[in-house]
C-alpha positions as CSV (number, residue, x, y, z in Angstrom):
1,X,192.4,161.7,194.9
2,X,188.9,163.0,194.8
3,X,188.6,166.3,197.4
4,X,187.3,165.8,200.6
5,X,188.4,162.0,200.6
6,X,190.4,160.4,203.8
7,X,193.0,158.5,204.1
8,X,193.0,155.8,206.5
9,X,196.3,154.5,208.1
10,X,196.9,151.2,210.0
11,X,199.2,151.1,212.5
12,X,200.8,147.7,213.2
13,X,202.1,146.2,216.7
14,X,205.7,145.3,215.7
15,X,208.2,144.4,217.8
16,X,208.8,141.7,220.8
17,X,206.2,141.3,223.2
18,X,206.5,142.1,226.9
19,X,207.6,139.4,228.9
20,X,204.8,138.1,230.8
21,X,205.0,138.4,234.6
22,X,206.0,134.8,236.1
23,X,203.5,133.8,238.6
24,X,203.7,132.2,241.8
25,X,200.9,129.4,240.8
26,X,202.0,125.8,240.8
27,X,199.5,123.7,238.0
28,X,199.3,120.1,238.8
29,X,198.0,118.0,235.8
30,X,195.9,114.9,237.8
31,X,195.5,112.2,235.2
32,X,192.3,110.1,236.4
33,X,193.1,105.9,236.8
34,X,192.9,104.1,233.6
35,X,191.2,101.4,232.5
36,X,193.4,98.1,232.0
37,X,190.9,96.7,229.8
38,X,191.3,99.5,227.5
39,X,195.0,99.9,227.4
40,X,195.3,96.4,226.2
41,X,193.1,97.3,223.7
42,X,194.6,99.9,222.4
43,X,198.3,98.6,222.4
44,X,196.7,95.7,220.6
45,X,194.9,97.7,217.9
46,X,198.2,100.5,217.6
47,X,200.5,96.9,217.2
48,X,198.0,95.7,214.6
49,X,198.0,98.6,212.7
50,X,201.7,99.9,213.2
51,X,203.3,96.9,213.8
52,X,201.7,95.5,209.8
53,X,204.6,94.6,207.5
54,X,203.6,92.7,204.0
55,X,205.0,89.0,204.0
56,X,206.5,89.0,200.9
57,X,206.8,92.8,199.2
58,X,206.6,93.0,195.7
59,X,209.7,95.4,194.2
60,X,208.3,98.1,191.8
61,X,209.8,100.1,189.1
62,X,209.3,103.7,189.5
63,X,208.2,106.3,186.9
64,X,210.5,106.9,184.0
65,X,211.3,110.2,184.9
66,X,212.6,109.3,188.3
67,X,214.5,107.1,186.7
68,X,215.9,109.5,184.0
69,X,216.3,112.2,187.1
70,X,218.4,109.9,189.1
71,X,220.5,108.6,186.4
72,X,221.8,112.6,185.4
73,X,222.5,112.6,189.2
74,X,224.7,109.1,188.5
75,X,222.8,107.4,191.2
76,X,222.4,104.5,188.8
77,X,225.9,104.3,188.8
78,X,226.7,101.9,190.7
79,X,230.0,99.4,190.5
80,X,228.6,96.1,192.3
81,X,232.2,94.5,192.8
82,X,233.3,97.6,194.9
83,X,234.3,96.3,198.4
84,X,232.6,98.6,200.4
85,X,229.0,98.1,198.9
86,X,230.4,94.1,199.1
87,X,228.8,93.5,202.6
88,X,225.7,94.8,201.4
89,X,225.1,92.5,199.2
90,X,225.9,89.1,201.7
């Protein structure tokens, strides 16, 4: 250290925090009235958008190394005549 120089410390708040006091305040939340025009619009648009499900889904193959990954995990292994995957498969 060169002479004359400082040294600065930080001091950090650590610890829990005080308890805040309670209050005797009750909030009310007043919601204004809502449109029904635009609720029906919006549960029509959230239907159309959440509610979408592809006719006929195409299966795809997933990348090679997902495949090799799940195979070391014997995921792949898979006995199709076993009785409890049976009802599965109805």
């Amino acid at each position: 250290m060169e002479k004359g120089s400082t040294i600065e410390l930080i001091y950090f708040d650590m610890g829990n925090k005080p308890a805040t006091p309670k209050r005797d305040e009750i909030l009310v939340k007043v919601m204004p009235p809502i449109d029904q025009t635009l609720v029906r619009w919006i549960a029509r648009d959230v239907d159309r958008i959440y509610g979408f499900a592809p006719k006929k889904p195409r299966a795809i193959k997933p990348p090679e190394h997902y495949i090799e990954y799940m195979r070391l995990q014997g995921w792949l292994d898979v006995d199709l005549d076993d009785a409890e995957l049976a009802r599965l498969f109805k």
